[in-house]
C-alpha positions as CSV (number, residue, x, y, z in Angstrom):
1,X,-0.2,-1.7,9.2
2,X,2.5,-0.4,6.7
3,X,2.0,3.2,4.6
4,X,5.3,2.8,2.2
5,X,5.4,7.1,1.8
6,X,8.5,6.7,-0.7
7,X,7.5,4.7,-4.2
8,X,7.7,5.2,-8.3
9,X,6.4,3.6,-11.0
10,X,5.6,4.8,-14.6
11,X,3.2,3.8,-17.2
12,X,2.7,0.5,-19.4
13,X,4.1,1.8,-22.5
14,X,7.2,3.3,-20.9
15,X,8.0,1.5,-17.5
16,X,10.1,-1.0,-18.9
17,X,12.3,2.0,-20.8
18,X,12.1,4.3,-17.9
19,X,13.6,1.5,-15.2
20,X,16.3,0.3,-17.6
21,X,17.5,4.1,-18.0
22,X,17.3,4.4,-14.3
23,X,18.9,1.2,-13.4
24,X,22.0,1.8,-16.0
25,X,22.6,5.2,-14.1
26,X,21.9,3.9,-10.3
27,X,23.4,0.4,-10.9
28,X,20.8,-0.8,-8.9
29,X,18.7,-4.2,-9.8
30,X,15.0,-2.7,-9.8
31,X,12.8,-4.9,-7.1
32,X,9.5,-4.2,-9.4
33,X,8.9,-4.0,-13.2
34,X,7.7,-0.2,-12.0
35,X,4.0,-0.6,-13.6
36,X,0.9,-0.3,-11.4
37,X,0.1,-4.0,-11.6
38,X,3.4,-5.3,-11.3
39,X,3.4,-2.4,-8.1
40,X,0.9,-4.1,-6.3
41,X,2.0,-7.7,-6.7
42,X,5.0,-7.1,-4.7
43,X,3.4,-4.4,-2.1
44,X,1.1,-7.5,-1.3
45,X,4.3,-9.8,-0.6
46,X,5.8,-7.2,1.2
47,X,2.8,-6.7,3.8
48,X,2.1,-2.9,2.4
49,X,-1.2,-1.9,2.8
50,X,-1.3,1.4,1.1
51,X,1.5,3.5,-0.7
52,X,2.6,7.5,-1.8
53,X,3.7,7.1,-5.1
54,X,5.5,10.0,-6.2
55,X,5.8,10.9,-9.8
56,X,8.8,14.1,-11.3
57,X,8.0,16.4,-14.5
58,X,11.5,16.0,-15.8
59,X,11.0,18.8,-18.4
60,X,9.8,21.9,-18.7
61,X,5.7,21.2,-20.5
62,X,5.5,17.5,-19.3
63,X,3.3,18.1,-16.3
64,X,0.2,17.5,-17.8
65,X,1.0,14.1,-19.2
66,X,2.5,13.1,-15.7
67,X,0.1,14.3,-13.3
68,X,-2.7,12.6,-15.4
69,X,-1.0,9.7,-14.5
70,X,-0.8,10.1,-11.5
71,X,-4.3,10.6,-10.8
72,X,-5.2,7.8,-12.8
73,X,-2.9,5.6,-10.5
74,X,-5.2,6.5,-7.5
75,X,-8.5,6.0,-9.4
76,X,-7.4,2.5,-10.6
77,X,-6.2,1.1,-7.0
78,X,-9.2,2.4,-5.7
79,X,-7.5,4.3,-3.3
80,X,-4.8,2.1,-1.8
81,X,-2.4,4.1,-3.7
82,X,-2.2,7.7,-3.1
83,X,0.0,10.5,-5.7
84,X,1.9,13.2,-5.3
85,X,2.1,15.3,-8.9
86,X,5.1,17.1,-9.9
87,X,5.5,20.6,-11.5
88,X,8.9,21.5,-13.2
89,X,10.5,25.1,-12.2
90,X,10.9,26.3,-15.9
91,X,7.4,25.8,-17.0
92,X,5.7,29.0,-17.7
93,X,2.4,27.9,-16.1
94,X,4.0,25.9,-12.7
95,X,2.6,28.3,-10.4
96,X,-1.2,27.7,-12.3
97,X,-0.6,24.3,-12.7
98,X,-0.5,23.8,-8.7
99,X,-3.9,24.8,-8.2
100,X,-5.1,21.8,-10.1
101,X,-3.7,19.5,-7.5
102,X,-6.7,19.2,-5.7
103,X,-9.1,18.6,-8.5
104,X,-7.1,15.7,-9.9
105,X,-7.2,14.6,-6.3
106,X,-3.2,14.7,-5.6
107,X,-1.9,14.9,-2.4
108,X,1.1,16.8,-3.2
109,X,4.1,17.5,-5.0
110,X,7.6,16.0,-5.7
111,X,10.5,18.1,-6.9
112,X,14.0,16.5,-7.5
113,X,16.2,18.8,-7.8
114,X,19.1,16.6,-9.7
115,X,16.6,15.5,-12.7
116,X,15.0,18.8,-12.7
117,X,18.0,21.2,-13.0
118,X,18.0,23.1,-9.9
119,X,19.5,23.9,-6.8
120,X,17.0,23.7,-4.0
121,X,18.2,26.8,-2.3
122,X,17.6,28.8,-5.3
123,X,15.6,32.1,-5.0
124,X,14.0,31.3,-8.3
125,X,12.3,28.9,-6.6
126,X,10.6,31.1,-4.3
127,X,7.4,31.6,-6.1
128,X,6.7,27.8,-6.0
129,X,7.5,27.4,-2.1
130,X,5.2,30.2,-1.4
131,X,2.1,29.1,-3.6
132,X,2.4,25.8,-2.0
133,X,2.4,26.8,1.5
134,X,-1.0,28.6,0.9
135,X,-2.7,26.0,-1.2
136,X,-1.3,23.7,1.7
137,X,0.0,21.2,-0.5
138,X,3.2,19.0,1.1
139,X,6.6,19.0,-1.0
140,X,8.7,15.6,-1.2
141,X,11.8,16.8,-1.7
142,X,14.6,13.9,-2.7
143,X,17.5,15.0,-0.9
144,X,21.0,14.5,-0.5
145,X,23.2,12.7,-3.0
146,X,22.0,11.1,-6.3
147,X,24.0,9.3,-8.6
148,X,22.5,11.3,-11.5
149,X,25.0,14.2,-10.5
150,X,27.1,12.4,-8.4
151,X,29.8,15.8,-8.7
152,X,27.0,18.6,-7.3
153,X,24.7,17.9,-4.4
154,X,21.2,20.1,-5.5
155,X,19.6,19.9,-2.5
156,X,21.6,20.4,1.7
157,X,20.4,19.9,5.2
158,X,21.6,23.4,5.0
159,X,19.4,24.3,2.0
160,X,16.4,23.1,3.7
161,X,17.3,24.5,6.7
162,X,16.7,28.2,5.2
163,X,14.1,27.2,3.0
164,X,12.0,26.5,6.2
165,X,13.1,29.4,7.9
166,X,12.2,31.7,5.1
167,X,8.5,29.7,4.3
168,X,7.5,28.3,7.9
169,X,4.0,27.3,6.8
170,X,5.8,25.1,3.6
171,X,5.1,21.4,4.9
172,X,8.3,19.3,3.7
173,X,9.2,16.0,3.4
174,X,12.6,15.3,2.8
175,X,13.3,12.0,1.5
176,X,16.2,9.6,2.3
177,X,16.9,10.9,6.2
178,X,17.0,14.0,5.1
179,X,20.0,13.4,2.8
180,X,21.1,11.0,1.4
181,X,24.7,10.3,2.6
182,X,24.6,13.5,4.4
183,X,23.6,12.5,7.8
184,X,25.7,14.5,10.2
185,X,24.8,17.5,8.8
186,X,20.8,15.7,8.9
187,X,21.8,15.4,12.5
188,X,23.3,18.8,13.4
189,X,21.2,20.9,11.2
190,X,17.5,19.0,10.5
191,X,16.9,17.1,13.6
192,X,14.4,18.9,15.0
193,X,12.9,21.4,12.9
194,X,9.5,21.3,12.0
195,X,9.6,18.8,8.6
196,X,9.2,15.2,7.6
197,X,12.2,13.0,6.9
198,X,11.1,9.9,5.5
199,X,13.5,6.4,5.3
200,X,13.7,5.8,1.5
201,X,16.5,3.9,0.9
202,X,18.7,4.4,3.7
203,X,18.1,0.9,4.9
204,X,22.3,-0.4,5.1
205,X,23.2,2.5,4.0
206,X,23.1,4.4,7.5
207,X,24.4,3.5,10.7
208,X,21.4,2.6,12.8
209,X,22.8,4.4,15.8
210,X,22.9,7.2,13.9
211,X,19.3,6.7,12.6
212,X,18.7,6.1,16.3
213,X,19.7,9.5,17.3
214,X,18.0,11.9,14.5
215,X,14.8,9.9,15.2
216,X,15.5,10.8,19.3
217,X,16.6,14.1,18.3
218,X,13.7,14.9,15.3
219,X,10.7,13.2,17.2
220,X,9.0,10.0,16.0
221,X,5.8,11.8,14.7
222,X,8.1,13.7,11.9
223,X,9.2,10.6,10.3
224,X,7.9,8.6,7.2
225,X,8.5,5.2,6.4
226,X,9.7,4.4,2.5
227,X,11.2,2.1,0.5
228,X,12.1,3.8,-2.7
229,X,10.6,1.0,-4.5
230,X,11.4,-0.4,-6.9
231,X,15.0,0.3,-6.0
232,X,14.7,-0.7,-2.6
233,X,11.9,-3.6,-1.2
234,X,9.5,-2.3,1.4
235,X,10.1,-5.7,3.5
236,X,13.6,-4.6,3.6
237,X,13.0,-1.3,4.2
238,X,10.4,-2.1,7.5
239,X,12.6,-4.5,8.7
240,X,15.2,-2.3,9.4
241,X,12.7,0.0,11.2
242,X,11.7,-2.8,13.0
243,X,14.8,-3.6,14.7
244,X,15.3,0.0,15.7
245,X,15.7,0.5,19.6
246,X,12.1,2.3,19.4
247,X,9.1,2.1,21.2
248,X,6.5,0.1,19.9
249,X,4.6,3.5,19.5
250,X,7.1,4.8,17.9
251,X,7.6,2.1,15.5
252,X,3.5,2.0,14.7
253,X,3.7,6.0,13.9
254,X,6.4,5.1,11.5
255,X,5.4,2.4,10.0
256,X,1.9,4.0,9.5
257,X,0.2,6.3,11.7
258,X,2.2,9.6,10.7
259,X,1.6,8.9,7.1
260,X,-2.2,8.2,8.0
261,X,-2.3,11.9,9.9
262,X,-0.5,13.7,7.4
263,X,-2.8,12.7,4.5
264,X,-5.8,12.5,6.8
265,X,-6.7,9.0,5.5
266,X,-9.0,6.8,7.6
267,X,-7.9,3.9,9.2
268,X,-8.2,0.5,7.1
């Protein structure tokens, strides 16, 4: 059983614009066409039985627009896709905006710091850490190096590390180990604390001793298994969980179970 907790993909009318933008910045070849059909093609290759697919308000007014369409991804897979919305920092209405979460039935919400134009440490962005610890609602953070700003990191292990001291109750989920090519200070400053770190893209990218030890270190149950799709293939992304030195238990609470508990879904 596979949850894939780390994918993207953007509506008919502007996937094929929206990947090509991303691609020319990443320089990555994209593994899907990033539409909901094209999505579910490739999940069914690569053995995934249900996926987070995470969704960013890159300006200030486009929430509406975006978390429509993220609902609409969940009511059109009937289920085997669940979505996190997004809210930007500079919208006048964010804070209103996250109470609506639950009636468009999404699971939680996705900031990224580099394509949103923020720090993560930032007190501005106090208001929105607080409103979603009470309404409960899990952040997916990216973290870590992004080749959008490739000269300013927006969001630290340390970062994190204060923003879960100062909003204990804030249920995070840190994507890419934590962050991205930051993985000593994942390992001296994250390992541990009460968060997610999921595995979006950090298959041979990251020493799997290393991945090895945070996981000892962090505890099995806080991790998540992702791809990144469609920049990174979910087979690839399992395999390389697979041939961790883990537990078998371990691997299964990965792969799916932690996923499964976290967004209270029932078992296939």
């Amino acid at each position: 059983m596979r949850i894939d907790f780390h994918t993207h993909m953007f509506p008919d009318t502007i996937s094929e614009r929206a990947i090509g933008r991303l691609a020319a910045v990443s320089g990555l070849a994209p593994q899907t066409d990033g539409t909901l059909t094209g999505s579910l093609e490739k999940f069914d290759g690569w053995g995934v039985d249900r996926a987070v697919t995470l969704h960013i308000a890159t300006a200030p007014g486009q929430e509406q627009n975006v978390n429509r369409f993220a609902a609409s991804v969940t009511a059109e897979a009937g289920g085997r896709l669940l979505a996190f919305g997004s809210v930007h920092p500079d919208s006048p209405d964010a804070l209103e905006r996250l109470e609506g979460f639950a009636a468009l039935g999404l699971r939680g919400v996705k900031l990224h710091p580099d394509y949103q134009g923020f720090d993560a440490g930032e007190k501005r962005l106090y208001p929105l850490y607080e409103r979603m610890s009470e309404l409960g609602l899990p952040c997916c953070f990216h973290a870590g190096f992004d080749p959008f700003s490739p000269d300013h990191i927006h969001a630290t292990p340390a970062m994190f590390v204060q923003i879960k001291r100062d909003f204990p109750r804030l249920r995070l989920i840190l994507a890419h180990m934590g962050g991205m090519n930051l993985w000593d200070d994942v390992e001296a400053l994250l390992a541990g604390k009460d968060l997610y770190l999921d595995t979006a893209f950090v298959a041979g990218r990251i020493d799997p001793r290393q991945t090895a030890r945070i996981i000892s270190k962090h505890g099995a149950e806080r991790i998540l298994f992702g791809s990144d799709c469609p920049w990174q293939d979910s087979e690839t992304a399992a395999r390389f969980i697979e041939s961790l030195p883990l537990s078998d238990d371990a691997k299964e609470r990965i792969l799916f179970r932690n996923a499964a508990e976290l967004l209270n879904l029932e078992a296939l």
